[in-house]
mmCIF file of the N, C-alpha and C atoms, coordinates in Angstrom:
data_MODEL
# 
_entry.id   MODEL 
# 
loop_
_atom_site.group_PDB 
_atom_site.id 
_atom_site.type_symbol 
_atom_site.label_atom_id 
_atom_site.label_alt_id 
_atom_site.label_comp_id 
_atom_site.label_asym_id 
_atom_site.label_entity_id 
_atom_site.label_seq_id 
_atom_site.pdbx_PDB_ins_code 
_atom_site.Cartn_x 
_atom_site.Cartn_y 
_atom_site.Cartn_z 
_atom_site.occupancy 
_atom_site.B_iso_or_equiv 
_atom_site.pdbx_formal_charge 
_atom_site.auth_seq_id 
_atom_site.auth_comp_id 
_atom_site.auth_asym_id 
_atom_site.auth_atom_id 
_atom_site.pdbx_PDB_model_num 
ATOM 1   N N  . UNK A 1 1  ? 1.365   5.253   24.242  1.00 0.00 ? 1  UNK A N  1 
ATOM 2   C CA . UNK A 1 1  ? 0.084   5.208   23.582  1.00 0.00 ? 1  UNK A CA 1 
ATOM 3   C C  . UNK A 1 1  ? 0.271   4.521   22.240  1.00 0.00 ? 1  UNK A C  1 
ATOM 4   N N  . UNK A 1 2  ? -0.606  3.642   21.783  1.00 0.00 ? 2  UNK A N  1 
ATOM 5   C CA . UNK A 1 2  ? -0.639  2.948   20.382  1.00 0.00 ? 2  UNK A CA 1 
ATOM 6   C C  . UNK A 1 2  ? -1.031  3.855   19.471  1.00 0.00 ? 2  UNK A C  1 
ATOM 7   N N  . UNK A 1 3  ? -0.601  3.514   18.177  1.00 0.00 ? 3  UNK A N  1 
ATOM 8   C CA . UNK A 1 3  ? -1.280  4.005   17.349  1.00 0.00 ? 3  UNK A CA 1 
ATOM 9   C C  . UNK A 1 3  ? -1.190  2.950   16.212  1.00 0.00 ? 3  UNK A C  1 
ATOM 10  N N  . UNK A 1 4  ? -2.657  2.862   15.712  1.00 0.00 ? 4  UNK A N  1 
ATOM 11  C CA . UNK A 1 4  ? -3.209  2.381   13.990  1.00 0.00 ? 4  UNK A CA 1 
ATOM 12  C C  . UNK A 1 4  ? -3.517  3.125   13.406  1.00 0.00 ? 4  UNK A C  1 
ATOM 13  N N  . UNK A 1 5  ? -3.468  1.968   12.501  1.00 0.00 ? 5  UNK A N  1 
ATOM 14  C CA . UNK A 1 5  ? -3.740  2.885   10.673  1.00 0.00 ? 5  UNK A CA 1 
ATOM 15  C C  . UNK A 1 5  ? -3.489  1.982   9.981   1.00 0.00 ? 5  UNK A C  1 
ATOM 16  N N  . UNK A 1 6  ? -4.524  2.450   8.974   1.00 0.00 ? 6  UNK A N  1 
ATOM 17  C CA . UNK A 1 6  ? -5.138  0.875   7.932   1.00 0.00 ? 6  UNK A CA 1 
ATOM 18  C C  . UNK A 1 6  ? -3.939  1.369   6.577   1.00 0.00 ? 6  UNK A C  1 
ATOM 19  N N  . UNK A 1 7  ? -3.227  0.497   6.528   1.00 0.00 ? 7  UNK A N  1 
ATOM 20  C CA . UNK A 1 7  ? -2.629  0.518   5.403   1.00 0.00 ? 7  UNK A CA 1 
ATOM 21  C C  . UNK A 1 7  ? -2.797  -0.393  3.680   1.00 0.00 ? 7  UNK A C  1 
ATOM 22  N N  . UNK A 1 8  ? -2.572  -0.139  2.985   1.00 0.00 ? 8  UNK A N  1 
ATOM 23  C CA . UNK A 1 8  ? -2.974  -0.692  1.417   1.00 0.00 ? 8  UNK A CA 1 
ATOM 24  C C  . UNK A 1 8  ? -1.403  -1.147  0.392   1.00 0.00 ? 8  UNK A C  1 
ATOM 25  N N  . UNK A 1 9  ? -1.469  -1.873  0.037   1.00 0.00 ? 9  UNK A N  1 
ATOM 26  C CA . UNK A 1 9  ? 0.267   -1.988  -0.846  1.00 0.00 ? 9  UNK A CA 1 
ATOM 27  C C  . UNK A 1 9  ? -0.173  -1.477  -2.004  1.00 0.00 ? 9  UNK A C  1 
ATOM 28  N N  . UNK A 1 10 ? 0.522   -0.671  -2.367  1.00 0.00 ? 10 UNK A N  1 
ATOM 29  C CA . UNK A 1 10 ? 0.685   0.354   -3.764  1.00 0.00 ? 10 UNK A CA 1 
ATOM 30  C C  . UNK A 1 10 ? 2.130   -0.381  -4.656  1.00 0.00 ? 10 UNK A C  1 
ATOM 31  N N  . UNK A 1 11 ? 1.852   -0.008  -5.907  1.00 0.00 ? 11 UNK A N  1 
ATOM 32  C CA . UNK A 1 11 ? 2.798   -0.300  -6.901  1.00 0.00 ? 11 UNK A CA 1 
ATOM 33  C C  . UNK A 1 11 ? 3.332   0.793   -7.654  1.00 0.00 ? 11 UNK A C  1 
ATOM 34  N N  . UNK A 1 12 ? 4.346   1.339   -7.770  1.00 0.00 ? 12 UNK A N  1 
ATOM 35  C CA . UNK A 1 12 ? 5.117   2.404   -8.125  1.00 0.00 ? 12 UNK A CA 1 
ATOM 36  C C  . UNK A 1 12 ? 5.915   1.951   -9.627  1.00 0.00 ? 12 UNK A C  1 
ATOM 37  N N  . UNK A 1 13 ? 5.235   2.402   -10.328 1.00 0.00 ? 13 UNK A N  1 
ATOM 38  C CA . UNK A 1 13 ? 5.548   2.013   -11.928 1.00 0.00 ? 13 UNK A CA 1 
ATOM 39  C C  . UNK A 1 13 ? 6.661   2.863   -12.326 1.00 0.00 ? 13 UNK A C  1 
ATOM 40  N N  . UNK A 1 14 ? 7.218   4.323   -11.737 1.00 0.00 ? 14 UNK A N  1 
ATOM 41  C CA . UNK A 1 14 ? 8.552   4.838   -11.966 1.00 0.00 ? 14 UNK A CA 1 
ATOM 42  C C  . UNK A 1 14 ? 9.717   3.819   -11.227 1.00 0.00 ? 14 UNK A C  1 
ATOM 43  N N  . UNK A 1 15 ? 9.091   3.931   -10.008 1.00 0.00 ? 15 UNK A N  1 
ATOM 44  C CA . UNK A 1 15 ? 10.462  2.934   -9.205  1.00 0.00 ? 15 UNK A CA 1 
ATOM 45  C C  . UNK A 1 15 ? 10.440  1.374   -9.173  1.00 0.00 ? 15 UNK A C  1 
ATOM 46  N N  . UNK A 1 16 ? 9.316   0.563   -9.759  1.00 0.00 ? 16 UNK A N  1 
ATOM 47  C CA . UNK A 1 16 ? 9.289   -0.854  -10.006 1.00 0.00 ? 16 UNK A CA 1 
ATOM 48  C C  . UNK A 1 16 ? 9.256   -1.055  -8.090  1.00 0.00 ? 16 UNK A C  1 
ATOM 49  N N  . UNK A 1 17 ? 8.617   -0.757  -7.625  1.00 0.00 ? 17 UNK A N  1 
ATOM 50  C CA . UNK A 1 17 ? 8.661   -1.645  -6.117  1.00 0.00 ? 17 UNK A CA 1 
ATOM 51  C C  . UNK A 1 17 ? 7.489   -1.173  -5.562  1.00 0.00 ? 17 UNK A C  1 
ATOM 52  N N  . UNK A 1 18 ? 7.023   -2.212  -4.476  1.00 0.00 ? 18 UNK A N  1 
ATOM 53  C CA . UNK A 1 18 ? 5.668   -2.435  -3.623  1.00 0.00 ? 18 UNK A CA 1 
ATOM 54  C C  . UNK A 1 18 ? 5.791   -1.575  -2.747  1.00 0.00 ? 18 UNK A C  1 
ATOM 55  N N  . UNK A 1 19 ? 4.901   -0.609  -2.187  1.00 0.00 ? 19 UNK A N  1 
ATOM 56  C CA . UNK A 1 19 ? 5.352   0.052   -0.706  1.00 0.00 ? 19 UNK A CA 1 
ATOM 57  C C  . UNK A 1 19 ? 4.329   -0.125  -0.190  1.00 0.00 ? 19 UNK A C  1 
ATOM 58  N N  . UNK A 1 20 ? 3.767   0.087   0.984   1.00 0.00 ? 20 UNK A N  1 
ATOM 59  C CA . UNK A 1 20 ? 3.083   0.515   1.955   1.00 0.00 ? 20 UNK A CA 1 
ATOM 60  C C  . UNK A 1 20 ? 2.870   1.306   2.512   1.00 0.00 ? 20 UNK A C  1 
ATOM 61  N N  . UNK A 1 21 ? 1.507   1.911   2.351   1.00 0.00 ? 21 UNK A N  1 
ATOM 62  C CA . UNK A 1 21 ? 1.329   3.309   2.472   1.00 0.00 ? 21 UNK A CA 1 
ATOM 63  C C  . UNK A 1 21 ? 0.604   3.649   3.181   1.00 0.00 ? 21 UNK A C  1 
ATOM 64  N N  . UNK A 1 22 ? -0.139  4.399   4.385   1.00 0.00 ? 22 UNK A N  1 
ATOM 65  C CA . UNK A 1 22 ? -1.252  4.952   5.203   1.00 0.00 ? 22 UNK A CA 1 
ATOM 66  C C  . UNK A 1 22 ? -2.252  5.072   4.116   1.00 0.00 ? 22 UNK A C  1 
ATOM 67  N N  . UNK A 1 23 ? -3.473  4.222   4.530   1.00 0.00 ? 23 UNK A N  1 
ATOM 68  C CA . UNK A 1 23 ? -4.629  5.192   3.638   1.00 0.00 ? 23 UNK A CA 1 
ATOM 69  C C  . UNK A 1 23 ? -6.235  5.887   4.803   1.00 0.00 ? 23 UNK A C  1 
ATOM 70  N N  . UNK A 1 24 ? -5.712  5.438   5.933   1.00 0.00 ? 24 UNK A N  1 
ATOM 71  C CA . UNK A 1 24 ? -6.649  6.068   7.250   1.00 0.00 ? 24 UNK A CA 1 
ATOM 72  C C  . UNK A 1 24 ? -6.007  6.012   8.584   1.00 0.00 ? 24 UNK A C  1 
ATOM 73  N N  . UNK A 1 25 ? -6.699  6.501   9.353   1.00 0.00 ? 25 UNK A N  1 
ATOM 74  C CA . UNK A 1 25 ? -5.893  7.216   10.288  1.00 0.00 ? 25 UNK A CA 1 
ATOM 75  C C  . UNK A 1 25 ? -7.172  6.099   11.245  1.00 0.00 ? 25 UNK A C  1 
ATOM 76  N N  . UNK A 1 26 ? -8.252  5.501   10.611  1.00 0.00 ? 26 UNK A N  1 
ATOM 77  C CA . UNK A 1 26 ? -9.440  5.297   11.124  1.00 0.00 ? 26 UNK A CA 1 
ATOM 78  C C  . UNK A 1 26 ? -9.495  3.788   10.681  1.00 0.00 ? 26 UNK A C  1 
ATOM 79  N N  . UNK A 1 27 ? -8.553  2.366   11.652  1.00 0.00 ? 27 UNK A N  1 
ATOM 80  C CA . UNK A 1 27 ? -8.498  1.310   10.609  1.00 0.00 ? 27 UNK A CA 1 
ATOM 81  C C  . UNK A 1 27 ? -9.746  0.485   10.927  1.00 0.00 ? 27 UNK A C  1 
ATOM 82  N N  . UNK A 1 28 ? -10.331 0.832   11.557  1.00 0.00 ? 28 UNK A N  1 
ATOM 83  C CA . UNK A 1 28 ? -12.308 0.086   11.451  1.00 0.00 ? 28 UNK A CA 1 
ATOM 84  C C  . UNK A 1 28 ? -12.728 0.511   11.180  1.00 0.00 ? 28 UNK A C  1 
ATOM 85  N N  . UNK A 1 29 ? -12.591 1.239   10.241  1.00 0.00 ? 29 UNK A N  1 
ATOM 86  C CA . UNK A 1 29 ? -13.187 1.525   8.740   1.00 0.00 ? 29 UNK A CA 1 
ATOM 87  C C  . UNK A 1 29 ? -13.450 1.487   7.579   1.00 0.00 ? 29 UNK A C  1 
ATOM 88  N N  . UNK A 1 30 ? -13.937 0.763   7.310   1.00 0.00 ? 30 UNK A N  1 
ATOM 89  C CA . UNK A 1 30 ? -13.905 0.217   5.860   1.00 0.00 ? 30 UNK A CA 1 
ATOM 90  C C  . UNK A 1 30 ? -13.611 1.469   4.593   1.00 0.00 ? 30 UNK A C  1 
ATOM 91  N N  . UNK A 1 31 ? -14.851 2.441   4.618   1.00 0.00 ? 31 UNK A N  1 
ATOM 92  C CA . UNK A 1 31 ? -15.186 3.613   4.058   1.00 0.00 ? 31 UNK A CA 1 
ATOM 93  C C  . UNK A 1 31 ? -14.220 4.597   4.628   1.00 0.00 ? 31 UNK A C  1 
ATOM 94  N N  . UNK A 1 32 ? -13.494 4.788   5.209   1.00 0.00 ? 32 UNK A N  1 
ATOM 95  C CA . UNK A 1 32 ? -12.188 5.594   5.330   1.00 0.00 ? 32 UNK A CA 1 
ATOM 96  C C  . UNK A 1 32 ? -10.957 5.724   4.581   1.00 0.00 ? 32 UNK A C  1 
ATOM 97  N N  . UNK A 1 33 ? -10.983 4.802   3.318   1.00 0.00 ? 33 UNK A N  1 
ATOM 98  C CA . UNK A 1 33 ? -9.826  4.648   2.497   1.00 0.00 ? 33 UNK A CA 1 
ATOM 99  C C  . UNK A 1 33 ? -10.201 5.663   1.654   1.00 0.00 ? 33 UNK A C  1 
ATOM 100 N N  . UNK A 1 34 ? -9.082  6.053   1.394   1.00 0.00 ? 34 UNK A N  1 
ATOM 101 C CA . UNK A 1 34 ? -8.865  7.420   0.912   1.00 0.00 ? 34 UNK A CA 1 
ATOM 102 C C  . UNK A 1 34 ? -7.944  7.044   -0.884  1.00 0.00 ? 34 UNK A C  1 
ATOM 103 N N  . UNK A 1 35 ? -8.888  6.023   -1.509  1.00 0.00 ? 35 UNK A N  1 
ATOM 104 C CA . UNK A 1 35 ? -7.746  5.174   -2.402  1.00 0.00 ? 35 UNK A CA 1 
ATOM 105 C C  . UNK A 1 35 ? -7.278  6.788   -3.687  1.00 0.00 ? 35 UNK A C  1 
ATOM 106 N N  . UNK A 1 36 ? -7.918  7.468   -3.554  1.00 0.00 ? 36 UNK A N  1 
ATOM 107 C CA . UNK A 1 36 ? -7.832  8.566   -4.609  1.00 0.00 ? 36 UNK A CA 1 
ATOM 108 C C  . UNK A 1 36 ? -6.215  9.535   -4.066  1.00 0.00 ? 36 UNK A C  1 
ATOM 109 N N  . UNK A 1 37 ? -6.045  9.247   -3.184  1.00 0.00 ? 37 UNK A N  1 
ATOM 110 C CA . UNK A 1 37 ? -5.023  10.176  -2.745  1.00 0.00 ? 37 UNK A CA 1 
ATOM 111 C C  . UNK A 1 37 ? -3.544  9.053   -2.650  1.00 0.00 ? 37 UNK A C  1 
ATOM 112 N N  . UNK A 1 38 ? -3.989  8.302   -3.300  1.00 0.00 ? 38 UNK A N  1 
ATOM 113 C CA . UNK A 1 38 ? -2.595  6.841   -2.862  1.00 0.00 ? 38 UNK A CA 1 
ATOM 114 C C  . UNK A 1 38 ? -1.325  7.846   -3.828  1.00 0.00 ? 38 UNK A C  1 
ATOM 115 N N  . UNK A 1 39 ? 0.129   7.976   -3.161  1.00 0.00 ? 39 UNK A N  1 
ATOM 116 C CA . UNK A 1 39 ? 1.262   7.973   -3.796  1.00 0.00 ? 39 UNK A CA 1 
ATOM 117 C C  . UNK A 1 39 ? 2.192   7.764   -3.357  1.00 0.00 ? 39 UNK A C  1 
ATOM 118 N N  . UNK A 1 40 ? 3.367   7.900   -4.246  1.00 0.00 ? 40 UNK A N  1 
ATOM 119 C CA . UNK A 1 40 ? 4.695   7.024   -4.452  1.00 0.00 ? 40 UNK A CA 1 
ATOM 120 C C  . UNK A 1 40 ? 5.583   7.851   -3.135  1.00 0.00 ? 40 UNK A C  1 
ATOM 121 N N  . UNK A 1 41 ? 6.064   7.162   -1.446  1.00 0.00 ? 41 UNK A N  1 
ATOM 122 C CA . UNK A 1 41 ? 6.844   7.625   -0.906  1.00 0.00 ? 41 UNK A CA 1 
ATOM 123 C C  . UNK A 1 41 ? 8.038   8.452   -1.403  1.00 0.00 ? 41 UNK A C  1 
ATOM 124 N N  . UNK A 1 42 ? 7.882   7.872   -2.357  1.00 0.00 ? 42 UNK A N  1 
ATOM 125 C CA . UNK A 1 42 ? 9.489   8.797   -2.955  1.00 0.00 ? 42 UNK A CA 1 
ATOM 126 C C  . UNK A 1 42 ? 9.681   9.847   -3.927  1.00 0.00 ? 42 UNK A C  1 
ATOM 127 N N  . UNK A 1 43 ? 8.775   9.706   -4.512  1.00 0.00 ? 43 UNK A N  1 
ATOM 128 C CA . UNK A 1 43 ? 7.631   11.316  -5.182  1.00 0.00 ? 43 UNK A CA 1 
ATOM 129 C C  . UNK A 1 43 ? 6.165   11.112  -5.823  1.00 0.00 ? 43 UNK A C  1 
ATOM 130 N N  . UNK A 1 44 ? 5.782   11.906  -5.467  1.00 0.00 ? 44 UNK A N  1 
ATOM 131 C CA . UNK A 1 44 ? 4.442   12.374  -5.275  1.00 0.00 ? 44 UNK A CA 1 
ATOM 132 C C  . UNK A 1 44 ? 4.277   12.227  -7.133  1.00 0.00 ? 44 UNK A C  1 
ATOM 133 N N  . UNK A 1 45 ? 4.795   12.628  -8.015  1.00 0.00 ? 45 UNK A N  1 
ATOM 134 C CA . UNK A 1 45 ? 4.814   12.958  -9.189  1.00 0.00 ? 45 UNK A CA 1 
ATOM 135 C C  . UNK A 1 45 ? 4.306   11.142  -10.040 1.00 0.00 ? 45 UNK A C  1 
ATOM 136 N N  . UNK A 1 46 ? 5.240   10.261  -9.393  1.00 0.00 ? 46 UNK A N  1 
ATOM 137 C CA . UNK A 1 46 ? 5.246   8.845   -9.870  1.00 0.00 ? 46 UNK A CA 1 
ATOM 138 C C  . UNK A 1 46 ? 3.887   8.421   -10.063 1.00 0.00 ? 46 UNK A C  1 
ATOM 139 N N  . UNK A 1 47 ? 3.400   7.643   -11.075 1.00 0.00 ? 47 UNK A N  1 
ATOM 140 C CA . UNK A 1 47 ? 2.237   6.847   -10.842 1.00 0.00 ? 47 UNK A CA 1 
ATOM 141 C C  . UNK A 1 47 ? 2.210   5.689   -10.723 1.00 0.00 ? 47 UNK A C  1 
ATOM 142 N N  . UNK A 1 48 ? 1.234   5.584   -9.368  1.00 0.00 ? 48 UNK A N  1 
ATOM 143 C CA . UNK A 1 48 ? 0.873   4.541   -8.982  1.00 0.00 ? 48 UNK A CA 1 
ATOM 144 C C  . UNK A 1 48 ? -0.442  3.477   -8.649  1.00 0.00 ? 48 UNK A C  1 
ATOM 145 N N  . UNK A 1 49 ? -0.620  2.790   -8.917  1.00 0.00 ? 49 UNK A N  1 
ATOM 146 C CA . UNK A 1 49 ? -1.831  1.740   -8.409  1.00 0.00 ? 49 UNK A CA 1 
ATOM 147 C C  . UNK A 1 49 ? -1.870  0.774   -7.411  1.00 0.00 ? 49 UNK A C  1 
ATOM 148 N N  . UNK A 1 50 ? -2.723  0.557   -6.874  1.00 0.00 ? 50 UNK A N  1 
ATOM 149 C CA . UNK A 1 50 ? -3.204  -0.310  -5.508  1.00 0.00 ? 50 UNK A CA 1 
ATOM 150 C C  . UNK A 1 50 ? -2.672  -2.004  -6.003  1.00 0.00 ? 50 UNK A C  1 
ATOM 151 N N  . UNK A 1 51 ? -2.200  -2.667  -5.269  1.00 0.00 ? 51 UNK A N  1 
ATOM 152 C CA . UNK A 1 51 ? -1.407  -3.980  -5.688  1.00 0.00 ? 51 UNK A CA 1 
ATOM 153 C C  . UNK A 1 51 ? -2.659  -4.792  -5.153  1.00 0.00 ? 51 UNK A C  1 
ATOM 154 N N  . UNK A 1 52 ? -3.254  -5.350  -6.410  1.00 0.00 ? 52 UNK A N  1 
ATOM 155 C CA . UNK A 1 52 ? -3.992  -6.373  -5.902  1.00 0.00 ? 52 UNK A CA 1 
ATOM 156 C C  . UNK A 1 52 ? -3.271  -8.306  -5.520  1.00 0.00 ? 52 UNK A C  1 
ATOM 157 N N  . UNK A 1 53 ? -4.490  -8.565  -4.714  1.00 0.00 ? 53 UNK A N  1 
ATOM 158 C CA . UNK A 1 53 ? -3.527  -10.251 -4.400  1.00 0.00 ? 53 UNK A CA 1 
ATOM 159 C C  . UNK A 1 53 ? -4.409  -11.346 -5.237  1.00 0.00 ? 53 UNK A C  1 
ATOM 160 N N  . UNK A 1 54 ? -3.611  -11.918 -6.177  1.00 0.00 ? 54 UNK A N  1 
ATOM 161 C CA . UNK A 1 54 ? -2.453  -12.686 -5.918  1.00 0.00 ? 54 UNK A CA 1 
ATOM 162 C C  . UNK A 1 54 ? -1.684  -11.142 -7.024  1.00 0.00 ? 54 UNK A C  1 
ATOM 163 N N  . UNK A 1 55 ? -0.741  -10.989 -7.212  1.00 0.00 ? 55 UNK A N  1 
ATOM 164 C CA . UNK A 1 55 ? -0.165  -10.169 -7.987  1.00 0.00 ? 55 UNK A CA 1 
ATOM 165 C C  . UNK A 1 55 ? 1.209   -9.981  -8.519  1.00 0.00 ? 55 UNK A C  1 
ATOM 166 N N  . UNK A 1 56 ? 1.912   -9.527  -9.554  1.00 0.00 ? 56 UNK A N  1 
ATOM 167 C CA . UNK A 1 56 ? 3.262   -10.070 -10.133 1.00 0.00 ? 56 UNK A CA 1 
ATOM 168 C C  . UNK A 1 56 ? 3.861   -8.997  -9.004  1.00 0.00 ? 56 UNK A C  1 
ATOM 169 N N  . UNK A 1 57 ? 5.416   -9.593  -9.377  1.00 0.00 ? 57 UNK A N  1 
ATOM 170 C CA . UNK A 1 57 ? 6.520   -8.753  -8.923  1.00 0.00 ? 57 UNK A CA 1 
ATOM 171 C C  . UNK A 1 57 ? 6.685   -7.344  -9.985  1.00 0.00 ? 57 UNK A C  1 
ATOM 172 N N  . UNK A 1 58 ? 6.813   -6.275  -9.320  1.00 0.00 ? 58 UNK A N  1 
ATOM 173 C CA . UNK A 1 58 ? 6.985   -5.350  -10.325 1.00 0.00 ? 58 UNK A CA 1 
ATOM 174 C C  . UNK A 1 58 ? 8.215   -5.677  -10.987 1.00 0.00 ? 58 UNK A C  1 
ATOM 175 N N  . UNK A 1 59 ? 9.291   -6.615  -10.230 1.00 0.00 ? 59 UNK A N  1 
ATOM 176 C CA . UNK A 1 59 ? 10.831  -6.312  -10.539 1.00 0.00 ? 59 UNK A CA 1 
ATOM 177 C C  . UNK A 1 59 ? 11.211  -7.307  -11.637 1.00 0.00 ? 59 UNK A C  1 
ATOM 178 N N  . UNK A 1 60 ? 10.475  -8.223  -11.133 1.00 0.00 ? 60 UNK A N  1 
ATOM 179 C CA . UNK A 1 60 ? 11.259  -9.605  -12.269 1.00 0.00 ? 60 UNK A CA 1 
ATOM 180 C C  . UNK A 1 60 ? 9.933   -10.295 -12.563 1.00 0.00 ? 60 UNK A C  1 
ATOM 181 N N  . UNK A 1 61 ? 8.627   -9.683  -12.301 1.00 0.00 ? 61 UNK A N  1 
ATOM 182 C CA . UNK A 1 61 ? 6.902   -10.424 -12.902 1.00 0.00 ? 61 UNK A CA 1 
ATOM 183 C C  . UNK A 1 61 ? 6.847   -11.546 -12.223 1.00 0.00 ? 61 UNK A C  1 
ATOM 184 N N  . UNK A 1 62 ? 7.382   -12.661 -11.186 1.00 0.00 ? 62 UNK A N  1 
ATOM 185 C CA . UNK A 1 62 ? 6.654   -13.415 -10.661 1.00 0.00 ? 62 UNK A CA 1 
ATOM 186 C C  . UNK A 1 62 ? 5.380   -13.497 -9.939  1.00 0.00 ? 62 UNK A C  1 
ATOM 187 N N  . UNK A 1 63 ? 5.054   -14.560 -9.820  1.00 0.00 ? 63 UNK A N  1 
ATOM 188 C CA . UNK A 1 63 ? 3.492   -13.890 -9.027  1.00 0.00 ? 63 UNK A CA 1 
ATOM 189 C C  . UNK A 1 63 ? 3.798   -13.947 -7.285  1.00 0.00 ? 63 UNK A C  1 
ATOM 190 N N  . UNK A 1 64 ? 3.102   -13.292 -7.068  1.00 0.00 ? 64 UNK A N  1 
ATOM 191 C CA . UNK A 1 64 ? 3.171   -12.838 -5.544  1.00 0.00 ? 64 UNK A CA 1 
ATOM 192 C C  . UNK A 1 64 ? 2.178   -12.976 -4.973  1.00 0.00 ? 64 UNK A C  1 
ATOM 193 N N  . UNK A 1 65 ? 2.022   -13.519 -3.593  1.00 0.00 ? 65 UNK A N  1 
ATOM 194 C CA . UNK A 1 65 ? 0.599   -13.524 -2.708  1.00 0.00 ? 65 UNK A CA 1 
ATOM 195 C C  . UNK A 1 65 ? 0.745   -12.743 -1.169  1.00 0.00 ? 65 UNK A C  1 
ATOM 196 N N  . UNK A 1 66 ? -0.253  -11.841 -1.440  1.00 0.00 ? 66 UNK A N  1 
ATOM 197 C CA . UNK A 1 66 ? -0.193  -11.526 0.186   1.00 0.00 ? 66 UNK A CA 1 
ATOM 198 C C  . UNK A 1 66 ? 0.051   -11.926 1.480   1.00 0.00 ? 66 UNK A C  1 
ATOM 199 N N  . UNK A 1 67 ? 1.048   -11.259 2.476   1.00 0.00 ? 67 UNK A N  1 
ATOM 200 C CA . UNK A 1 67 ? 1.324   -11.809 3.553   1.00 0.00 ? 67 UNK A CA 1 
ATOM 201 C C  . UNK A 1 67 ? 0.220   -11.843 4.741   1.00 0.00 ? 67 UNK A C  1 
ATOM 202 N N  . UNK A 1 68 ? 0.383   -12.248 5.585   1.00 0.00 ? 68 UNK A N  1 
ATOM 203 C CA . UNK A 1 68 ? -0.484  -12.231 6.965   1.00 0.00 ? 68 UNK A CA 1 
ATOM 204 C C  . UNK A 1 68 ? -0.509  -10.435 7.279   1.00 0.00 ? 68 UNK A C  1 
ATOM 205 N N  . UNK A 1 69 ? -2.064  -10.101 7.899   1.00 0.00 ? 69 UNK A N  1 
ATOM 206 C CA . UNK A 1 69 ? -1.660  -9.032  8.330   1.00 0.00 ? 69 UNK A CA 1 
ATOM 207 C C  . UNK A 1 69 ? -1.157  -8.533  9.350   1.00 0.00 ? 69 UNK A C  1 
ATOM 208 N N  . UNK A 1 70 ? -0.423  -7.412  9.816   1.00 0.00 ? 70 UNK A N  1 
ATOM 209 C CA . UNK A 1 70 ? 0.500   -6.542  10.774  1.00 0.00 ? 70 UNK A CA 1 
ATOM 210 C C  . UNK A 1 70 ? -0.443  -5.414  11.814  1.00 0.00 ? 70 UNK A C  1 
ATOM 211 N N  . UNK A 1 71 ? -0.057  -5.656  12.631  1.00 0.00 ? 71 UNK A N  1 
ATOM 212 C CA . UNK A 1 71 ? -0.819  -4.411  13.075  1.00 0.00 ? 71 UNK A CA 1 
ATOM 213 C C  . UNK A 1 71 ? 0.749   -4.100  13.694  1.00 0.00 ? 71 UNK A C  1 
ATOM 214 N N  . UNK A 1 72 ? 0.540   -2.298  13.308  1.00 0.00 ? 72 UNK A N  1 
ATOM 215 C CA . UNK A 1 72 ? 1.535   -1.384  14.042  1.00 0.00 ? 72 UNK A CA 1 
ATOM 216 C C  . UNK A 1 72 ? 1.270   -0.999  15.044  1.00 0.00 ? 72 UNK A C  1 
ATOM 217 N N  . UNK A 1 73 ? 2.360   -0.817  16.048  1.00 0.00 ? 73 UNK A N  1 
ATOM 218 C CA . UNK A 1 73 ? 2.333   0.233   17.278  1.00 0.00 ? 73 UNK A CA 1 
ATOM 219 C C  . UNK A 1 73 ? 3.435   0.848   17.363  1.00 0.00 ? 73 UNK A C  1 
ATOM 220 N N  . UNK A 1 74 ? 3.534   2.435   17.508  1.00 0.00 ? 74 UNK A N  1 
ATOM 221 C CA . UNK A 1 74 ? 4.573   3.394   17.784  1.00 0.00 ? 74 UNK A CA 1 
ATOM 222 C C  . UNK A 1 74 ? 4.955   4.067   19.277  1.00 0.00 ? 74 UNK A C  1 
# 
């Protein structure tokens, strides 16, 4: 069985790196993002913000542009 889920790239200002994170369980949904609950895989405590495109590198500030999108299956 497949499974989706709409994911969002977050920026983690304790750990300097981009992740990718679940923000619905519901990805034809626009209104299913849940952007208030976004955090850092590696603790919950870190703050973080939604990585907009075009956007720097957290690590060394170059600018960065979004890739093609992915769809998952598990």
């Amino acid at each position: 069985m497949g499974m989706m889920v709409r994911t969002t790239t977050i920026i983690c200002s304790k750990c300097k790196e981009l992740y990718d994170v679940v923000v619905s369980d519901e990805p034809w949904r626009e209104d299913a993002i849940d952007a208030e609950n976004l955090r850092c895989p590696k603790s919950k405590r870190h703050k973080v913000e939604k990585w907009e495109d075009p956007g720097s590198c957290p690590k060394c500030g170059q600018k960065m542009k979004r890739g093609e999108h992915t769809l998952f299956w598990d």
